[in-house]
C-alpha positions in Angstrom: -9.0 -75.9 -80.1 -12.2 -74.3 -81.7 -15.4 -76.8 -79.9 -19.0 -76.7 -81.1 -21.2 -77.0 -78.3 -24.4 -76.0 -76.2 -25.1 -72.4 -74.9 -27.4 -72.2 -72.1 -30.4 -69.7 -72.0 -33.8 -69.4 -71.0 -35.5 -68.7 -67.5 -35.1 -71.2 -64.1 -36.5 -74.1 -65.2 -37.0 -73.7 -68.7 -33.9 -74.5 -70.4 -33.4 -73.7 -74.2 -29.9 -74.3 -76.2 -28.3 -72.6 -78.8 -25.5 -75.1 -80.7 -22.6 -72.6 -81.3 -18.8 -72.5 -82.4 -16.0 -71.2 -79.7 -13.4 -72.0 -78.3 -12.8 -74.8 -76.0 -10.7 -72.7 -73.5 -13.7 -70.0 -72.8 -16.8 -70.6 -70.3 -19.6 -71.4 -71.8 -21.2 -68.6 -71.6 -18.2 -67.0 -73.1 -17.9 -65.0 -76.1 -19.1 -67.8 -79.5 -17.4 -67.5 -82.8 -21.0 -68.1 -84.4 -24.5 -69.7 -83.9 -25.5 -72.9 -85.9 -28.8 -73.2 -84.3 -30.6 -73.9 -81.2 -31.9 -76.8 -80.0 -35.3 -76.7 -77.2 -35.7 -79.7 -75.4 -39.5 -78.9 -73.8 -41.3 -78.7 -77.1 -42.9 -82.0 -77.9 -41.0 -83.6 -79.7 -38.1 -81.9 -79.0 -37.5 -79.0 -81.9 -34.1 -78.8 -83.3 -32.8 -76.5 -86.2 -29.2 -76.6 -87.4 -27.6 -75.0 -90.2 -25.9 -78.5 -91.6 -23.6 -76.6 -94.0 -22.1 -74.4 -92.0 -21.6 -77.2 -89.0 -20.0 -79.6 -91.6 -17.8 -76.3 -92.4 -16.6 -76.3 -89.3 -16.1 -80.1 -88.8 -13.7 -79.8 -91.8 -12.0 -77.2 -89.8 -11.3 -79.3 -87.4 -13.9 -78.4 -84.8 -15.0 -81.3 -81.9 -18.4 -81.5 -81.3 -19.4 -82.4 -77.6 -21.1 -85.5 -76.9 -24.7 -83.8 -76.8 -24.3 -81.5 -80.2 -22.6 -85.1 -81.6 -25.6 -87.0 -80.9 -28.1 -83.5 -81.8 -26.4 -83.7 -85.1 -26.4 -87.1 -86.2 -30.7 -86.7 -85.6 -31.0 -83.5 -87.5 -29.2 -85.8 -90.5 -31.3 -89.0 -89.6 -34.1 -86.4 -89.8 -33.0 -84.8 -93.8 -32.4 -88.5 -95.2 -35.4 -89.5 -94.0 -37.7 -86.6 -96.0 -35.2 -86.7 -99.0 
């Protein structure tokens, strides 16, 4: 089952995220599929870029989002209806 979700990087302490496709059987720091975007929680407000079309792509494929890229997602969208 293919699985979009978080990537860890960054230094001790100083966590940033890049939302990515794999799949669910690899460690997650295991080889992705592709990169949607990247998400860094210690900017204020937190700064989050996703490439919508291409994660809707892979929702139609069939890809589960975790929790976190779930709830990531539905702000980014929140965020595009908002300045349309």
């Amino acid at each position: 089952m293919v699985a979009i979700r978080l990537k860890r990087l960054g230094a001790k302490k100083k966590p940033f995220y890049r939302i990515i496709v794999m799949d669910s059987r690899k460690p997650r720091e295991g080889r992705t599929k592709e990169i949607l975007g990247y998400y860094d929680p210690l900017q204020e407000p937190p700064e989050i870029k996703v490439d919508m079309e291409r994660a809707q792509y892979w929702l139609d494929q069939g890809a589960q989002p975790s929790n976190t890229v779930q709830s990531l997602l539905h702000k980014v969208s929140d965020r595009e209806k908002q300045t349309d």
